[in-house]
C-alpha positions in Angstrom: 0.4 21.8 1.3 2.7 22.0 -1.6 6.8 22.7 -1.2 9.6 22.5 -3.6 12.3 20.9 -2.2 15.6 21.1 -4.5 17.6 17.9 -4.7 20.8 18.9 -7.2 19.3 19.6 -10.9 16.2 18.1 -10.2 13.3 19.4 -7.6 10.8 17.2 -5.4 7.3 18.6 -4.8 5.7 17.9 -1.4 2.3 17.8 -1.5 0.3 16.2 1.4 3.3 14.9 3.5 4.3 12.6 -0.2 7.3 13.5 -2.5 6.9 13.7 -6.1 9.9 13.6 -7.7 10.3 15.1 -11.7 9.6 11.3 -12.8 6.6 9.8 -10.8 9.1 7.0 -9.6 8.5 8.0 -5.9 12.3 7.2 -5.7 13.1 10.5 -3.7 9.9 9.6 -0.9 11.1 6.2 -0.4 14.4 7.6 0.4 12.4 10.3 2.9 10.3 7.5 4.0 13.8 5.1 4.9 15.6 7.5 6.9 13.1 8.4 9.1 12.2 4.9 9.7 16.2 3.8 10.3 15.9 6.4 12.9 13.0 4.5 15.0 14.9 1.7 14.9 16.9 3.2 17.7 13.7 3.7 19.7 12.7 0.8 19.2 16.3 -0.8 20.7 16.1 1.9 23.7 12.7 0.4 25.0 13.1 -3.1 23.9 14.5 -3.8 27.4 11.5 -2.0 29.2 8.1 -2.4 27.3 6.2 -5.9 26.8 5.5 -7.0 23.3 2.1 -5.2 23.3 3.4 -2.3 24.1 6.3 -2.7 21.7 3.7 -3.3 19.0 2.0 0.3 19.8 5.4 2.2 19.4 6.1 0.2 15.8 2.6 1.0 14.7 3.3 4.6 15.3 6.9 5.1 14.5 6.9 2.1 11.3 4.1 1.4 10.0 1.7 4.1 10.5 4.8 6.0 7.8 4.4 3.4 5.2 0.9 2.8 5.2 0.0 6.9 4.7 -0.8 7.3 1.4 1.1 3.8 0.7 -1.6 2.7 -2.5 1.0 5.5 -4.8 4.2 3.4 -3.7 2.4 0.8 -6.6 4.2 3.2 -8.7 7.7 2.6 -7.2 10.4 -0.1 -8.6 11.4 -2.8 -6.6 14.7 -0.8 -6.1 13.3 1.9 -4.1 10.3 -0.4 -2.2 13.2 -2.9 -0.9 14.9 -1.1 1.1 11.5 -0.3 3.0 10.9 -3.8 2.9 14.2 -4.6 5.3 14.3 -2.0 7.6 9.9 -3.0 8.5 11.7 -6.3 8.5 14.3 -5.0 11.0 11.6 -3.4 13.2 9.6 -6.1 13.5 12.4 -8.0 14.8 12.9 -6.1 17.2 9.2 -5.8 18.4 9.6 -9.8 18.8 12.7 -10.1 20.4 14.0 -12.1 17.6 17.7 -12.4 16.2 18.7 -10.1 13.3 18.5 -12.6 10.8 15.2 -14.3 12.1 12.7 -15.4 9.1 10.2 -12.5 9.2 7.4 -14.3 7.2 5.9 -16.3 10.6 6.3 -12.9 12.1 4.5 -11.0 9.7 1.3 -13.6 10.3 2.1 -14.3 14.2 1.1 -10.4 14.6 -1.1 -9.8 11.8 1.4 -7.4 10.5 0.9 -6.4 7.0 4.2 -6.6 4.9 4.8 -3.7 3.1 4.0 -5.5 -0.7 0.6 -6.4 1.1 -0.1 -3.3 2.8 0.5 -1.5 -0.3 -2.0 -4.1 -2.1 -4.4 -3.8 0.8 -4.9 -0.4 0.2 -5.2 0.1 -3.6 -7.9 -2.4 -2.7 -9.3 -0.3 0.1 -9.4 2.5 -2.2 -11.4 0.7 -5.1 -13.9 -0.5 -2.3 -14.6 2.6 -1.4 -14.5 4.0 -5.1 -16.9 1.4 -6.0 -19.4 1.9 -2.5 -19.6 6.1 -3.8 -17.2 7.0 -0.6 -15.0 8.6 -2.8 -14.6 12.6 -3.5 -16.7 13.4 -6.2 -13.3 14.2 -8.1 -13.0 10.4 -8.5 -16.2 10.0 -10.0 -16.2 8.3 -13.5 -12.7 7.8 -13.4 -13.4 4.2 -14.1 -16.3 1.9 -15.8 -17.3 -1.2 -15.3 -17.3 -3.2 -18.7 -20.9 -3.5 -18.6 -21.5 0.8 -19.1 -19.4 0.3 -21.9 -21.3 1.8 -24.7 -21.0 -0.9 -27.1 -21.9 -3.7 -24.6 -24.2 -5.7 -25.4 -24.1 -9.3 -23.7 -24.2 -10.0 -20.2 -20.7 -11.3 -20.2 -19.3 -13.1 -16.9 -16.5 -9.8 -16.7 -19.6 -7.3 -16.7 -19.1 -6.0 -13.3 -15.1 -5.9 -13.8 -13.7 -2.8 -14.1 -12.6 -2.3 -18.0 -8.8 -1.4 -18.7 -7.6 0.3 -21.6 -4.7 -1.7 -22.8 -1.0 0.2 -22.2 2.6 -1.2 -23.5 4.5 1.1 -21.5 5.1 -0.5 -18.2 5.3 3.6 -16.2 2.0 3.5 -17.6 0.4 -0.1 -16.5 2.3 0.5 -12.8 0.1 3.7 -12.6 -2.7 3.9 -10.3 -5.5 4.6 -13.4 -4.2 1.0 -14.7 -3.1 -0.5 -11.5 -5.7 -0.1 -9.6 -8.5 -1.6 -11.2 -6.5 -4.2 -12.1 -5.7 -5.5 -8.8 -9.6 -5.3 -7.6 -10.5 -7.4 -10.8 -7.9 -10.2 -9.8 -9.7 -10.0 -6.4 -11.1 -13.5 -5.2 -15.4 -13.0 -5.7 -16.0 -14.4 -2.4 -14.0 -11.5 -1.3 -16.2 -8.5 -3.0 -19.8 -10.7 -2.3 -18.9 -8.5 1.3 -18.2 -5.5 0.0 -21.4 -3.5 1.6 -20.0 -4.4 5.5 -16.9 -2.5 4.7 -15.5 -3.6 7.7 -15.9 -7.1 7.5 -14.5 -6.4 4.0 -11.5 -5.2 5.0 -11.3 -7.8 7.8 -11.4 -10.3 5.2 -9.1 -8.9 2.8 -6.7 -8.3 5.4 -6.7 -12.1 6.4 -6.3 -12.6 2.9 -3.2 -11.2 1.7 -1.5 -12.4 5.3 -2.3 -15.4 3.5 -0.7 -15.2 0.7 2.7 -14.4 2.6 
């Protein structure tokens, strides 16, 4: 489960199929994550001329985004410098899938076949996991890692916030990027009409889903 890779003077840590580099930046998995992606591009070009669209879609599910969706909810930690290059080659791939030129807009794309970009799909699963965090689904080495402001001991008032998760306020941005901070943060920004359907998780994540296509 867990592998030391070396990479020069540093050393990356595999654990569960995700790279932890020496400074949390995830830089070193995005790179793992891009090459073996770049490389399904060509199957994607060698079938483009034989499958339909549908059938397209099921070989960029498995070869594209089935890779950036595992464990995707840590790549919140990641800079925009490592996330973009992920960003063009999904782009790329979904191109492809469509029959469309290389430098076709994706964005229509993206919502044509309900295809999460990858900023969304990383949202839609931080989301996914505070859902399940907050329905109990979660190991029980989750449990307590976050309140809600109303078990705050020195709450008193039934404030509109009360059932928002409370966040310790950070300066350091390595800090308010991780998942302790990030995450809770994101499901408090969450429309309200959106967590009134919380206990049909499915129609939840339906919903959400529909949401953040959305907001492309």
């Amino acid at each position: 489960l867990v592998k030391m890779i070396p990479d020069g003077k540093d050393k990356s840590i595999r654990m569960l199929g995700v790279l932890l580099d020496n400074n949390l930046n995830l830089s070193e998995h995005c790179k793992f994550l891009h090459g073996k992606i770049s490389r399904s591009l060509f199957s994607l070009n060698q079938v483009k001329g034989i499958l339909n669209k549908e059938c397209m879609k099921l070989v960029f599910n498995a070869h594209v985004q089935s890779h950036l969706e595992y464990c995707s909810n840590i790549l919140s930690m990641a800079s925009e410098q490592y996330l973009k290059p992920l960003k063009v080659v999904q782009k790329k791939a979904l191109r492809i899938v469509c029959g469309k030129k290389y430098n076709e807009h994706t964005q229509p794309l993206f919502k044509k076949e309900k295809i999460l970009p990858l900023a969304q799909l990383i949202e839609f699963n931080m989301i996914k996991f505070m859902a399940d965090y907050k329905l109990g689904r979660l190991p029980n080495a989750f449990s307590g890692s976050w309140i809600e402001n109303n078990q705050r001991p020195a709450h008193r008032y039934n404030l509109r916030n009360a059932h928002e998760f409370n966040i310790p306020f950070v300066r350091c941005i390595s800090f308010f990027k991780h998942p302790l901070f990030s995450f809770p943060r994101i499901w408090n920004e969450l429309p309200e009409y959106l967590k009134m359907n919380l206990e049909n998780r499915k129609s939840f994540l339906d919903n959400l889903k529909d949401h953040l296509l959305n907001e492309i």
